[in-house]
mmCIF file of the C-alpha atoms, coordinates in Angstrom:
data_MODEL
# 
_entry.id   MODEL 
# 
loop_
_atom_site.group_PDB 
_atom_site.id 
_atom_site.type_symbol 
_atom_site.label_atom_id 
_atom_site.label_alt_id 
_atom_site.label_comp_id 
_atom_site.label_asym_id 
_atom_site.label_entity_id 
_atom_site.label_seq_id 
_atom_site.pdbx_PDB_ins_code 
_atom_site.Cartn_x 
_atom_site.Cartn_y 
_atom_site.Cartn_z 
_atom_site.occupancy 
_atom_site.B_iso_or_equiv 
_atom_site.pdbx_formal_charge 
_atom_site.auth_seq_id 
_atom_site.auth_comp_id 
_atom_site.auth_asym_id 
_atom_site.auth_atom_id 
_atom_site.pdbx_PDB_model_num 
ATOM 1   C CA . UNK A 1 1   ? -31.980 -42.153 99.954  1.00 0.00 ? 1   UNK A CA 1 
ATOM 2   C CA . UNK A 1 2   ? -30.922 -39.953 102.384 1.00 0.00 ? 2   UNK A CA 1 
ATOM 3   C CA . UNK A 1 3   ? -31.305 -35.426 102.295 1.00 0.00 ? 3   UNK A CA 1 
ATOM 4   C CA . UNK A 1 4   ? -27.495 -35.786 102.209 1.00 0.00 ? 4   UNK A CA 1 
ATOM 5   C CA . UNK A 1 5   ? -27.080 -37.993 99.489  1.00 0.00 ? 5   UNK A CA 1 
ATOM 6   C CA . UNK A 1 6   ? -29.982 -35.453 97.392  1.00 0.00 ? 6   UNK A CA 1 
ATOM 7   C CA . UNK A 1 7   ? -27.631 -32.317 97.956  1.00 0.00 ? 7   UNK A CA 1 
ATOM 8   C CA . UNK A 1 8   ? -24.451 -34.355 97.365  1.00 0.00 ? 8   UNK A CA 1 
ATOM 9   C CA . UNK A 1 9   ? -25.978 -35.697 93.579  1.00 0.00 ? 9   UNK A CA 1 
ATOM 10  C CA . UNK A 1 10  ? -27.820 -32.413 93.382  1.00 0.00 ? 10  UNK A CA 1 
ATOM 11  C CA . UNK A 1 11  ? -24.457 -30.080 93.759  1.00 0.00 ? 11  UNK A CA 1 
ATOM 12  C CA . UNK A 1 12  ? -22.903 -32.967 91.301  1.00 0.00 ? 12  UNK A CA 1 
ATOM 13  C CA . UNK A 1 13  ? -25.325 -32.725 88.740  1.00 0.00 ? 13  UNK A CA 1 
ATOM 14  C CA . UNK A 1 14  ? -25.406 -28.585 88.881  1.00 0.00 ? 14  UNK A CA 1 
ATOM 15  C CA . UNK A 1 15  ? -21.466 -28.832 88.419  1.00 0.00 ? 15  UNK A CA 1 
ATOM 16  C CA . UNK A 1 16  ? -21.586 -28.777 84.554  1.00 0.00 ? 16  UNK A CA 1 
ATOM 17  C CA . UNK A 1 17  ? -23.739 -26.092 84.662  1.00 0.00 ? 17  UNK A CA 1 
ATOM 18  C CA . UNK A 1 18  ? -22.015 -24.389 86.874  1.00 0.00 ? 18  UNK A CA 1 
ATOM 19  C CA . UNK A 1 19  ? -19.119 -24.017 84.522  1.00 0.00 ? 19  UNK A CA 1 
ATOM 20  C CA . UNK A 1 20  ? -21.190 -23.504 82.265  1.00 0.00 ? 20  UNK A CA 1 
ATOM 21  C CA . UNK A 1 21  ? -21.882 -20.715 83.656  1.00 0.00 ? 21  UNK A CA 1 
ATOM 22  C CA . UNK A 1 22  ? -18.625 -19.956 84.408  1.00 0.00 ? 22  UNK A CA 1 
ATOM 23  C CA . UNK A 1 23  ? -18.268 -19.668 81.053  1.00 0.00 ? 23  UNK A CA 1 
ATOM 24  C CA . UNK A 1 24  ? -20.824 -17.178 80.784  1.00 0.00 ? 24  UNK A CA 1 
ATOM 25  C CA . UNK A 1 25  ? -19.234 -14.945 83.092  1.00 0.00 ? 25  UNK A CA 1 
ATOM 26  C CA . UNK A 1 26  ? -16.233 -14.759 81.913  1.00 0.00 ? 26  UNK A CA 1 
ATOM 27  C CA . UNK A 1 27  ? -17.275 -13.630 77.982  1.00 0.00 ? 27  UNK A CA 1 
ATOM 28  C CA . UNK A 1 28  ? -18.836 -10.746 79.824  1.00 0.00 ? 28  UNK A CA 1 
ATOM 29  C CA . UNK A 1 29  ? -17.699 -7.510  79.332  1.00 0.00 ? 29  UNK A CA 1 
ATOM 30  C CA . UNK A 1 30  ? -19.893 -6.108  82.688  1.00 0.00 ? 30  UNK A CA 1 
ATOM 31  C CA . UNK A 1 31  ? -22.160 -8.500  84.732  1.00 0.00 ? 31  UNK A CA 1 
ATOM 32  C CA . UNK A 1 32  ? -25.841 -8.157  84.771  1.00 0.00 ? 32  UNK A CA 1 
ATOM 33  C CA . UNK A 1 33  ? -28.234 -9.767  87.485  1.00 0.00 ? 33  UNK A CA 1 
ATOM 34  C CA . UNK A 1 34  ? -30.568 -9.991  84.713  1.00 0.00 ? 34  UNK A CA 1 
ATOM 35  C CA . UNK A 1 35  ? -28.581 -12.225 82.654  1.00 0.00 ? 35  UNK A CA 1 
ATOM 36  C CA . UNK A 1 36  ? -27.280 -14.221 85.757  1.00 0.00 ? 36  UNK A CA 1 
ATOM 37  C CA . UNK A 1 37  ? -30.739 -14.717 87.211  1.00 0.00 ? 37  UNK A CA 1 
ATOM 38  C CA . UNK A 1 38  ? -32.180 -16.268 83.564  1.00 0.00 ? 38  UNK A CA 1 
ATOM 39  C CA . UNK A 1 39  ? -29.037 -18.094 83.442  1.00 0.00 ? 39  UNK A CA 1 
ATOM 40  C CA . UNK A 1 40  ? -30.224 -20.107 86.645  1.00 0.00 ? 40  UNK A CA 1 
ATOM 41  C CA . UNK A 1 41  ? -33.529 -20.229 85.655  1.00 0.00 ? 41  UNK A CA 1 
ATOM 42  C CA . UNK A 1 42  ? -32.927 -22.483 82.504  1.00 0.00 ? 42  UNK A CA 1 
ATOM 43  C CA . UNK A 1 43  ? -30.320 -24.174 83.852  1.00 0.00 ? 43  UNK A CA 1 
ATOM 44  C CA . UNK A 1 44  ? -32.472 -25.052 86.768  1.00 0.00 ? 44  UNK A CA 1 
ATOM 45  C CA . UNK A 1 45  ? -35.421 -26.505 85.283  1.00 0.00 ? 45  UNK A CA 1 
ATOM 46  C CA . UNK A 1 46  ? -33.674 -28.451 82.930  1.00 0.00 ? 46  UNK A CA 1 
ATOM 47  C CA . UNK A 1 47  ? -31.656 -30.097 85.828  1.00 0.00 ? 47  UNK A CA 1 
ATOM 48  C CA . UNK A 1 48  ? -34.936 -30.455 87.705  1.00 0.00 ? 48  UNK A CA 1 
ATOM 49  C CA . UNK A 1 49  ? -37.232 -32.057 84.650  1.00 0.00 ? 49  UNK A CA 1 
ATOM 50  C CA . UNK A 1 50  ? -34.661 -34.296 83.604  1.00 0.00 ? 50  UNK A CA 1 
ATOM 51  C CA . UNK A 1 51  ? -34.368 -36.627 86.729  1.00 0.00 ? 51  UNK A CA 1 
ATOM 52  C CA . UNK A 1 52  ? -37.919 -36.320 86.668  1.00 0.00 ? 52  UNK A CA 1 
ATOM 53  C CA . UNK A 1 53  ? -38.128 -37.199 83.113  1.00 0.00 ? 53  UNK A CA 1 
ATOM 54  C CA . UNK A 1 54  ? -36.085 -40.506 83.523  1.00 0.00 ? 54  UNK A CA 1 
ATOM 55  C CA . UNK A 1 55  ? -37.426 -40.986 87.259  1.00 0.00 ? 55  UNK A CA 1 
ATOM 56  C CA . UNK A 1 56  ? -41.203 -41.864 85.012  1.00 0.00 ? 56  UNK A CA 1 
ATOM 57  C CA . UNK A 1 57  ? -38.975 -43.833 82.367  1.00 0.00 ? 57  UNK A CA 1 
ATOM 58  C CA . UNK A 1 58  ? -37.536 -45.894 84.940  1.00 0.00 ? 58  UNK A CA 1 
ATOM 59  C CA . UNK A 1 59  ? -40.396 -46.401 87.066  1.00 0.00 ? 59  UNK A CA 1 
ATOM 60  C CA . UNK A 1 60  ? -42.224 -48.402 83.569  1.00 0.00 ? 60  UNK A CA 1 
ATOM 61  C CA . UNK A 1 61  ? -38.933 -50.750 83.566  1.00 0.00 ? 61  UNK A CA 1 
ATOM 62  C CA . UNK A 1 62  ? -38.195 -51.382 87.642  1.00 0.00 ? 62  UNK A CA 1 
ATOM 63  C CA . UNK A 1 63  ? -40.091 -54.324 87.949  1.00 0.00 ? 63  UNK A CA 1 
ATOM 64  C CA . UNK A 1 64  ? -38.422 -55.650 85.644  1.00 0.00 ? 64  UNK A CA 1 
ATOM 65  C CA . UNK A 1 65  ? -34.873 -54.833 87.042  1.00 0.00 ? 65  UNK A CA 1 
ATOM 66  C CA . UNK A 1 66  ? -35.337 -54.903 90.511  1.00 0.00 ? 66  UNK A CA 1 
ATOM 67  C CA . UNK A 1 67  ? -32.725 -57.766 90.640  1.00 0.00 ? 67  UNK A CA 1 
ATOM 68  C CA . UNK A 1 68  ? -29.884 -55.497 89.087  1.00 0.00 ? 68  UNK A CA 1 
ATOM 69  C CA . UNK A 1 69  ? -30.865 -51.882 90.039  1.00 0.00 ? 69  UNK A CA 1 
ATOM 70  C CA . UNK A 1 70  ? -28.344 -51.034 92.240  1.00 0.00 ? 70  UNK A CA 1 
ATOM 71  C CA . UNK A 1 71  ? -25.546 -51.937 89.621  1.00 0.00 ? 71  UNK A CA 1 
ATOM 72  C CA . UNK A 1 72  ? -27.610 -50.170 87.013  1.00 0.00 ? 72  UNK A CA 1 
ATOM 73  C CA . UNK A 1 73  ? -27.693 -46.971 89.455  1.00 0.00 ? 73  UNK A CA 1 
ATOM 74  C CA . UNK A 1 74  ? -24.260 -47.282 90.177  1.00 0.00 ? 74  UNK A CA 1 
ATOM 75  C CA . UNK A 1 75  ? -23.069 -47.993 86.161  1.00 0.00 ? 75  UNK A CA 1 
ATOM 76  C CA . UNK A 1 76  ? -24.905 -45.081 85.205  1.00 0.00 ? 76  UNK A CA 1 
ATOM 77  C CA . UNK A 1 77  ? -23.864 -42.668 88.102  1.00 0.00 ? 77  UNK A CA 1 
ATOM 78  C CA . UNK A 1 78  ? -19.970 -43.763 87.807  1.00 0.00 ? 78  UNK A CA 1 
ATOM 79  C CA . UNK A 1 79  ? -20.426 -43.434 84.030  1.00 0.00 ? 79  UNK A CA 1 
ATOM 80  C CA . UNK A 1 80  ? -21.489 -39.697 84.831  1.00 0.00 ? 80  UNK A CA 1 
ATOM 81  C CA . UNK A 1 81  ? -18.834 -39.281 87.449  1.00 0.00 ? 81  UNK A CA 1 
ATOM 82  C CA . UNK A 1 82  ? -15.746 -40.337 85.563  1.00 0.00 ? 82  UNK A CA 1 
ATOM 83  C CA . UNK A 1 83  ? -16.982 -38.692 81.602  1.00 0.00 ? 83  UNK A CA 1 
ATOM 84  C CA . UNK A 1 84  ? -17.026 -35.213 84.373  1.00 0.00 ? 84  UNK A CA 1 
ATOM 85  C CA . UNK A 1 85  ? -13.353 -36.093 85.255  1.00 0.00 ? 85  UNK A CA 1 
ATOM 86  C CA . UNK A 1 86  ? -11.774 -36.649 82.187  1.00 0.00 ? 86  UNK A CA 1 
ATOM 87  C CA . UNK A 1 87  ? -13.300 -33.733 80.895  1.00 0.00 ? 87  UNK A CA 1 
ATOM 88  C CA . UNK A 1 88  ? -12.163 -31.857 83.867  1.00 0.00 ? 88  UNK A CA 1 
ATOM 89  C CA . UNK A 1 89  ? -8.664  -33.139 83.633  1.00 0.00 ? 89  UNK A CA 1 
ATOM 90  C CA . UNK A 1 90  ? -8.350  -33.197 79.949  1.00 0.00 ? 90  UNK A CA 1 
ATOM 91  C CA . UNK A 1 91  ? -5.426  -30.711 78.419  1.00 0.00 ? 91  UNK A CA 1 
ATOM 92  C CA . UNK A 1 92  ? -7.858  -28.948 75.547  1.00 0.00 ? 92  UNK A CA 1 
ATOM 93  C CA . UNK A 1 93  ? -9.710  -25.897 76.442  1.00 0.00 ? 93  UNK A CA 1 
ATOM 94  C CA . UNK A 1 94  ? -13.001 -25.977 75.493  1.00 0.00 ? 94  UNK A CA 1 
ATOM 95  C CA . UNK A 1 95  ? -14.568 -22.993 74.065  1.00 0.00 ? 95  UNK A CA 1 
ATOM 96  C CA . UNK A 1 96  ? -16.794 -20.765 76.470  1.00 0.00 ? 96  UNK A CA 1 
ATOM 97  C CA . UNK A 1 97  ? -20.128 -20.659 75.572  1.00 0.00 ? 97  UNK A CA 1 
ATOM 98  C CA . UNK A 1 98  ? -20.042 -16.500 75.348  1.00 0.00 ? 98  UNK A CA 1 
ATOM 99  C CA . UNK A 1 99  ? -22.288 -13.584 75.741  1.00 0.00 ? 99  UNK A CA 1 
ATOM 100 C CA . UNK A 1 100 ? -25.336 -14.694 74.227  1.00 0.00 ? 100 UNK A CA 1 
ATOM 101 C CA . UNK A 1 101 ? -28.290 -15.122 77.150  1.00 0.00 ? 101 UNK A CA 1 
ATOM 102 C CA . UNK A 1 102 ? -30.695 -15.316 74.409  1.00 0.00 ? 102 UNK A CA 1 
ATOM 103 C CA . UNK A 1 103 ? -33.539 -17.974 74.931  1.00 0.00 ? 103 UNK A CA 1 
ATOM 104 C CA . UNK A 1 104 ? -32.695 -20.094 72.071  1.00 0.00 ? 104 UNK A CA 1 
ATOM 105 C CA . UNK A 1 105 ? -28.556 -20.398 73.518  1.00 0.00 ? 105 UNK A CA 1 
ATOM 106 C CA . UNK A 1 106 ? -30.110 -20.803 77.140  1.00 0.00 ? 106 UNK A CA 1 
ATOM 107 C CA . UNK A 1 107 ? -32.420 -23.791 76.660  1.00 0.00 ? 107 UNK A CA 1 
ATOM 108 C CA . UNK A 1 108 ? -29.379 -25.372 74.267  1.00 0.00 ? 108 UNK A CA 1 
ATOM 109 C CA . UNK A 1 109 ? -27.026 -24.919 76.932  1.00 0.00 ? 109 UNK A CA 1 
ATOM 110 C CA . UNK A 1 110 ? -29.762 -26.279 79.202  1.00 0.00 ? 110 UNK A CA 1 
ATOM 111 C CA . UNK A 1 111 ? -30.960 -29.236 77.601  1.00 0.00 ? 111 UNK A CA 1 
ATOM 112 C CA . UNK A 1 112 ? -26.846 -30.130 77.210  1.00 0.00 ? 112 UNK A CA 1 
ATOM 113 C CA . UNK A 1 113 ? -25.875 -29.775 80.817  1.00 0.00 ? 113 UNK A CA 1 
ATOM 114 C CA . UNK A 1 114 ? -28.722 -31.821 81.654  1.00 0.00 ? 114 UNK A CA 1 
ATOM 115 C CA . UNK A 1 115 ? -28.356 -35.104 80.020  1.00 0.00 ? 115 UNK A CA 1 
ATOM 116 C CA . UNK A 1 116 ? -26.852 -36.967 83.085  1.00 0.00 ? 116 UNK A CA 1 
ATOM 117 C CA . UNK A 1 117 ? -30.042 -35.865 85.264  1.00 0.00 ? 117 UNK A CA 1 
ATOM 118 C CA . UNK A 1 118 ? -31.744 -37.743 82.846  1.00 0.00 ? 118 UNK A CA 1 
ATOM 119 C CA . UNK A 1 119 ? -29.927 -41.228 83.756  1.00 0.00 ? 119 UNK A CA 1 
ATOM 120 C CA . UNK A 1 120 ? -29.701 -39.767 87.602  1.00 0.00 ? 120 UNK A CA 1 
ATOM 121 C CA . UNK A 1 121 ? -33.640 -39.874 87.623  1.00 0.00 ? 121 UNK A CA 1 
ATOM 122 C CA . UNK A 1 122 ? -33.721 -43.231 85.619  1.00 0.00 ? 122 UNK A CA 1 
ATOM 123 C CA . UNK A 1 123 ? -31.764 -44.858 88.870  1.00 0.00 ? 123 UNK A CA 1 
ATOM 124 C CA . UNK A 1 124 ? -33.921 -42.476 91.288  1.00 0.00 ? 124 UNK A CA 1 
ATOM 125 C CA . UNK A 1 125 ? -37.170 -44.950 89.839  1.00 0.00 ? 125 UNK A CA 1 
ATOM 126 C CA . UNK A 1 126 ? -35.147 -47.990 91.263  1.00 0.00 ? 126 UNK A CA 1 
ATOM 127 C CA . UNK A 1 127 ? -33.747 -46.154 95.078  1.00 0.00 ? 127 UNK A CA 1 
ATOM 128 C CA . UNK A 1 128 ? -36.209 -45.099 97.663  1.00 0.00 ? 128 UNK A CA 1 
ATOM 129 C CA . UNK A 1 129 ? -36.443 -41.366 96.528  1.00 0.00 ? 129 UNK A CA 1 
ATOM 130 C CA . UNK A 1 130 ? -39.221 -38.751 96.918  1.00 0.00 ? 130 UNK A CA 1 
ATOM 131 C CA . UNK A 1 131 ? -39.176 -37.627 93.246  1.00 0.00 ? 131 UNK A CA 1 
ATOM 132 C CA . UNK A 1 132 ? -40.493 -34.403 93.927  1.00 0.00 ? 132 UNK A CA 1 
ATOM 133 C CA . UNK A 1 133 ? -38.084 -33.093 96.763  1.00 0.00 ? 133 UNK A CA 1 
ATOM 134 C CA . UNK A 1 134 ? -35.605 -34.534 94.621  1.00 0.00 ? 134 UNK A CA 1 
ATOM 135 C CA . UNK A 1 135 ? -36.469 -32.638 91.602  1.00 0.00 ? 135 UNK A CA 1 
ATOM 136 C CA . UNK A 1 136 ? -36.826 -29.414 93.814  1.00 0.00 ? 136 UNK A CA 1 
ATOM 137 C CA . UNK A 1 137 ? -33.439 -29.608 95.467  1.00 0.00 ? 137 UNK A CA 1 
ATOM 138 C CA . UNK A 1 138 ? -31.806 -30.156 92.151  1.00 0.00 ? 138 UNK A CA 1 
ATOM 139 C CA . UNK A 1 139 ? -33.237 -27.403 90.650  1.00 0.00 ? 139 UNK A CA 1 
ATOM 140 C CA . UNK A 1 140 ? -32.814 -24.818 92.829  1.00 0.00 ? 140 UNK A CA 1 
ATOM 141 C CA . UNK A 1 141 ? -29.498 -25.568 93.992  1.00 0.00 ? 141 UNK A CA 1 
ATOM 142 C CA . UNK A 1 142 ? -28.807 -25.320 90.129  1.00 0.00 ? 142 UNK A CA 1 
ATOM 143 C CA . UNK A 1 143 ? -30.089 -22.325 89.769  1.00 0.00 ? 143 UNK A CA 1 
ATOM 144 C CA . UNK A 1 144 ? -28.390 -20.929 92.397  1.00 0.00 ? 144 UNK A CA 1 
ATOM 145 C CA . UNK A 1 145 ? -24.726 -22.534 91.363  1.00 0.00 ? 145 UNK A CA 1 
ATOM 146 C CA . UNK A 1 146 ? -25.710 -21.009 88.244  1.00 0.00 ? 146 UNK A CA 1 
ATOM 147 C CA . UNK A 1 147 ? -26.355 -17.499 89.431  1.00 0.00 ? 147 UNK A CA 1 
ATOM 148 C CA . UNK A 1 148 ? -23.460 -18.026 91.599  1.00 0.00 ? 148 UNK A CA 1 
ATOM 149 C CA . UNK A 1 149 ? -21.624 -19.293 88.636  1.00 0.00 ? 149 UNK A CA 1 
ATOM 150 C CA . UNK A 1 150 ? -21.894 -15.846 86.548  1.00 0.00 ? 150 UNK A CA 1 
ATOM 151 C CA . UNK A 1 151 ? -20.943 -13.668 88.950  1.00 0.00 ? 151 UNK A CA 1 
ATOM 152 C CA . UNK A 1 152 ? -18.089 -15.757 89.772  1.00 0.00 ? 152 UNK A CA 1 
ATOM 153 C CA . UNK A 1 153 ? -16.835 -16.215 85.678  1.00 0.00 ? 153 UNK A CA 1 
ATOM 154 C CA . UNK A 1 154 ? -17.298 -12.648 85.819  1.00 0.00 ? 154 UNK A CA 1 
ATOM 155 C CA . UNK A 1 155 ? -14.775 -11.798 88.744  1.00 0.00 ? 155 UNK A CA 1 
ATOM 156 C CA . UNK A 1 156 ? -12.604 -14.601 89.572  1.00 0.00 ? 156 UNK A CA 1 
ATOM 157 C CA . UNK A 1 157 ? -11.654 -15.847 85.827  1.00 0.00 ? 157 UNK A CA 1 
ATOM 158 C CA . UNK A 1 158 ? -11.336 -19.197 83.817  1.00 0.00 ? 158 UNK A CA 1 
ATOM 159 C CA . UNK A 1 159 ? -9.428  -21.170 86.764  1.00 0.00 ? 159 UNK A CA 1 
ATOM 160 C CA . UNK A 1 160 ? -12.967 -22.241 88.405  1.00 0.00 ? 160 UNK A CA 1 
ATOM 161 C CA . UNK A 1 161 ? -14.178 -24.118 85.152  1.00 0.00 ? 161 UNK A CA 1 
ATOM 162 C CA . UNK A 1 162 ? -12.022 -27.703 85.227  1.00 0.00 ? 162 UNK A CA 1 
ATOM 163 C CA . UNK A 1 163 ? -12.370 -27.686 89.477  1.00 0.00 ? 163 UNK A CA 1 
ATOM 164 C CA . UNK A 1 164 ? -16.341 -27.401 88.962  1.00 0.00 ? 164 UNK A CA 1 
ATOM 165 C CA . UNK A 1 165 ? -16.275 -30.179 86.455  1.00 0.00 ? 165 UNK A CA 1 
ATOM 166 C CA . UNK A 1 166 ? -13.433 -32.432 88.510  1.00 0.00 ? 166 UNK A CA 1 
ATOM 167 C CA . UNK A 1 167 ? -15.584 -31.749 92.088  1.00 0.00 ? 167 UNK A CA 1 
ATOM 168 C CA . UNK A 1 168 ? -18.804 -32.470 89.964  1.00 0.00 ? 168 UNK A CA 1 
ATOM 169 C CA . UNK A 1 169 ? -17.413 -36.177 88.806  1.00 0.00 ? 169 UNK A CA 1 
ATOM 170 C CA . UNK A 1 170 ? -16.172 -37.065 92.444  1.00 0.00 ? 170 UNK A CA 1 
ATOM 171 C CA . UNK A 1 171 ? -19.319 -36.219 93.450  1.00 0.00 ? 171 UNK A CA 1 
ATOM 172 C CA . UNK A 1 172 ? -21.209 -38.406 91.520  1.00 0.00 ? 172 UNK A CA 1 
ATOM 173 C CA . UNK A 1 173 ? -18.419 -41.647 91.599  1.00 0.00 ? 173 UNK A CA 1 
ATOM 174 C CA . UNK A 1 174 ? -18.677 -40.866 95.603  1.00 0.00 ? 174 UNK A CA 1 
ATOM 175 C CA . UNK A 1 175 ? -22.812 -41.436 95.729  1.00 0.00 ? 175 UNK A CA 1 
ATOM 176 C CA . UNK A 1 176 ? -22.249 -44.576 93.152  1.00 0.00 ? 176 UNK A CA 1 
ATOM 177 C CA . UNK A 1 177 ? -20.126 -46.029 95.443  1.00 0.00 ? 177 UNK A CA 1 
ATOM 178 C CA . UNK A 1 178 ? -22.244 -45.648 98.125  1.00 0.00 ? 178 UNK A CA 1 
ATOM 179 C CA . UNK A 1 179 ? -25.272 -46.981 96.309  1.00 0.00 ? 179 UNK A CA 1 
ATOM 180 C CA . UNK A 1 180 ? -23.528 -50.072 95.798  1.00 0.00 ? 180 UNK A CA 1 
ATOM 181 C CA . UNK A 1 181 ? -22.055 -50.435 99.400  1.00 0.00 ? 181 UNK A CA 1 
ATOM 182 C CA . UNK A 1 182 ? -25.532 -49.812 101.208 1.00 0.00 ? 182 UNK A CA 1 
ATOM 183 C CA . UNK A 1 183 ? -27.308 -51.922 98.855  1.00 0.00 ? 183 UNK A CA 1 
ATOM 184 C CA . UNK A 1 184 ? -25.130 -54.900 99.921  1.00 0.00 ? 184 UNK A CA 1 
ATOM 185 C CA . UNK A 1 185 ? -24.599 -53.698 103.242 1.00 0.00 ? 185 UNK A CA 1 
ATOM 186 C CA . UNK A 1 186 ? -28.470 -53.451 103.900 1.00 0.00 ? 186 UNK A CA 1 
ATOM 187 C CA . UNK A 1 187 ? -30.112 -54.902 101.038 1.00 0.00 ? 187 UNK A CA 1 
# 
């Protein structure tokens, strides 16, 4: 897998946290660094130990799979991709996730952003992908989104939420697609 296709899937996967953090921004009265920076920090590492959590996962069943992996990579990444859009394009307003930068609403807020880097690491055991650049671009373009994300909530208002989400899911649909035409194109 290409450095390309890494940023691409690792600005995807930092979109829900993103508006997240959005979210964050916006229940804020006055914006802190402080609050911004730990914001990124938790979102960050959970977006970087997931893939790296399923990455090991998948690398115990690719043997086994190696006949169907690029469909599995691409089922799981399109799965990701489209659940982002219709939650991006949905008509109900979700509830902001609000002031509270407290450790315990941080790694909540974490681990539930996170869950599709978990299946984007299980196909990472069956592509050609250097786990750990992969885990380090992912996390620290998280973080920054994140930080980014805050400060943004904080100044521009609730508008950038359902484009983060709706970007986020093309994303993701756009490096599934790919997946499955250079596996048959090449493979």
């Amino acid at each position: 897998m290409s450095v390309y296709a890494l940023w691409a899937i690792a600005f995807g996967l930092s979109m829900d946290a993103f508006a997240v953090s959005i979210c964050k921004g916006l229940a804020c009265s006055s914006f802190q660094w402080r609050n911004a920076l730990k914001t990124g920090v938790y979102f960050g590492a959970f977006q970087a130990g997931m893939p790296l959590l399923g990455f090991l996962l998948g690398v115990q069943f690719s043997e086994t799979i190696k006949e169907v992996d690029h469909w599995l990579s691409f089922g799981l990444l399109s799965l990701i991709g489209v659940n982002m859009l219709k939650e991006a394009l949905s008509k109900k307003d979700e509830p902001c996730a609000g002031t509270d930068f407290s450790a315990k609403s941080l790694f909540a807020l974490g681990l539930a952003t996170s869950i599709d880097a978990l299946a984007v690491g299980v196909s990472f055991a069956f592509l050609s992908v250097d786990i750990w650049s992969a885990v380090a671009i992912i996390g620290l373009i998280t973080m920054a989104m994140c930080i980014v994300g805050v400060k943004s909530g904080h100044l521009l208002g609730a508008k950038l939420k359902s484009k983060a989400e709706l970007l986020g899911g093309l994303i993701l649909i756009g490096i599934a697609i790919s997946i499955l035409i250079e596996h048959h194109a090449f493979g």
